[in-house]
C-alpha positions as CSV (number, residue, x, y, z in Angstrom):
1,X,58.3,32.8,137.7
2,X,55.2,30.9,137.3
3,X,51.8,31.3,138.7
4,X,48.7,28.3,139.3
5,X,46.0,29.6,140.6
6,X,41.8,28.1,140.9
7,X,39.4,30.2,141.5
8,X,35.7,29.2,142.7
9,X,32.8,31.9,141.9
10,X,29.6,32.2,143.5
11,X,27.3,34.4,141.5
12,X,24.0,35.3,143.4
13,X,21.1,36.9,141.4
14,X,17.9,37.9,144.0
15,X,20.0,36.3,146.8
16,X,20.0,32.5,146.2
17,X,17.1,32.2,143.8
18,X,19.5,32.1,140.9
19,X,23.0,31.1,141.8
20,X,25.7,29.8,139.5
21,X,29.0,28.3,140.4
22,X,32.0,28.4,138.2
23,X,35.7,26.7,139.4
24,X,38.4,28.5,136.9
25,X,42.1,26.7,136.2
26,X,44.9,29.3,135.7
27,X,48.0,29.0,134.7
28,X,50.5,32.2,134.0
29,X,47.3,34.0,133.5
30,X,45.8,31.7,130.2
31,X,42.5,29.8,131.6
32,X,43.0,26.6,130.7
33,X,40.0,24.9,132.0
34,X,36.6,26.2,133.4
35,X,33.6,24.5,134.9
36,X,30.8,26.4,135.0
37,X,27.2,25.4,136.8
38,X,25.2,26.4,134.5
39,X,26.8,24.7,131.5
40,X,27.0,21.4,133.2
41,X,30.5,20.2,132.4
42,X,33.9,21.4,132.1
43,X,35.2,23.1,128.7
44,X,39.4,23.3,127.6
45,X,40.7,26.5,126.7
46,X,44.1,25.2,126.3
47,X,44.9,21.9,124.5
48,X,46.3,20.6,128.4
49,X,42.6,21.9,129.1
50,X,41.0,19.8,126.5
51,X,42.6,17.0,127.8
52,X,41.8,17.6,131.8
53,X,38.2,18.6,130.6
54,X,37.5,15.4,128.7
55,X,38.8,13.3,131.6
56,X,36.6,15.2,134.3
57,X,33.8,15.1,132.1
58,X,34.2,11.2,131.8
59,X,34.2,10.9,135.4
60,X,30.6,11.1,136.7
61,X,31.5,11.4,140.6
62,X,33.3,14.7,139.4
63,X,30.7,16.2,137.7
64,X,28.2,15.4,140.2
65,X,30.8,16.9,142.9
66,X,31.0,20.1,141.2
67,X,27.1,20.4,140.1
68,X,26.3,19.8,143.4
69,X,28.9,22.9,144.7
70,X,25.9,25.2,144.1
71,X,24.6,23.8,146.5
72,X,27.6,22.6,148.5
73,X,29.3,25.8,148.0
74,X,27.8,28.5,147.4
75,X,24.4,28.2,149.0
76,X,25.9,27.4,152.1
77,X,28.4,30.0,152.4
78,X,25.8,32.7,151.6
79,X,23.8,31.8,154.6
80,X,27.0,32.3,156.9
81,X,28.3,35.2,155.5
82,X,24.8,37.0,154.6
83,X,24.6,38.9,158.4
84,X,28.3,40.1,158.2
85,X,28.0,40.7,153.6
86,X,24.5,41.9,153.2
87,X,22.4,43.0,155.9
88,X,25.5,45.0,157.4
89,X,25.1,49.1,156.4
């Protein structure tokens, strides 16, 4: 058995003053690759990693695409989900 998985995070500090966005590549639980807002650009973990990090990082509509997922992403869903997340007691 063999498991792929992404995962896209959204951490909020002080609601969406501070928010960083990190897209994880998984593969039979090793991370192989990891991009990560606040870095900038994706880093291997994994020589397969290395080599998918190096050709996302070459590609400059890729990197703008996930830098721009802050934004995009995150951001956005915060504003629809904040009445159901947050302000719900």
């Amino acid at each position: 058995v063999f498991q792929e998985m992404r995962k896209q995070e959204c951490h909020f500090v002080n609601g969406t003053e501070k928010v960083r966005y990190v897209e994880r590549y998984i593969y039979n639980r090793m991370e192989d690759v990891r991009f990560d807002s606040d870095v900038g650009r994706y880093e291997g973990f994994t020589p397969a990693g290395e080599k998918w990090a190096q050709d996302w990082n070459s590609d400059p509509e890729i990197l703008e695409q996930r830098k721009a997922a802050v934004d995009t992403y995150c951001r956005h869903n915060y504003q629809v989900s904040t009445p159901f997340l947050v302000e719900r007691r």
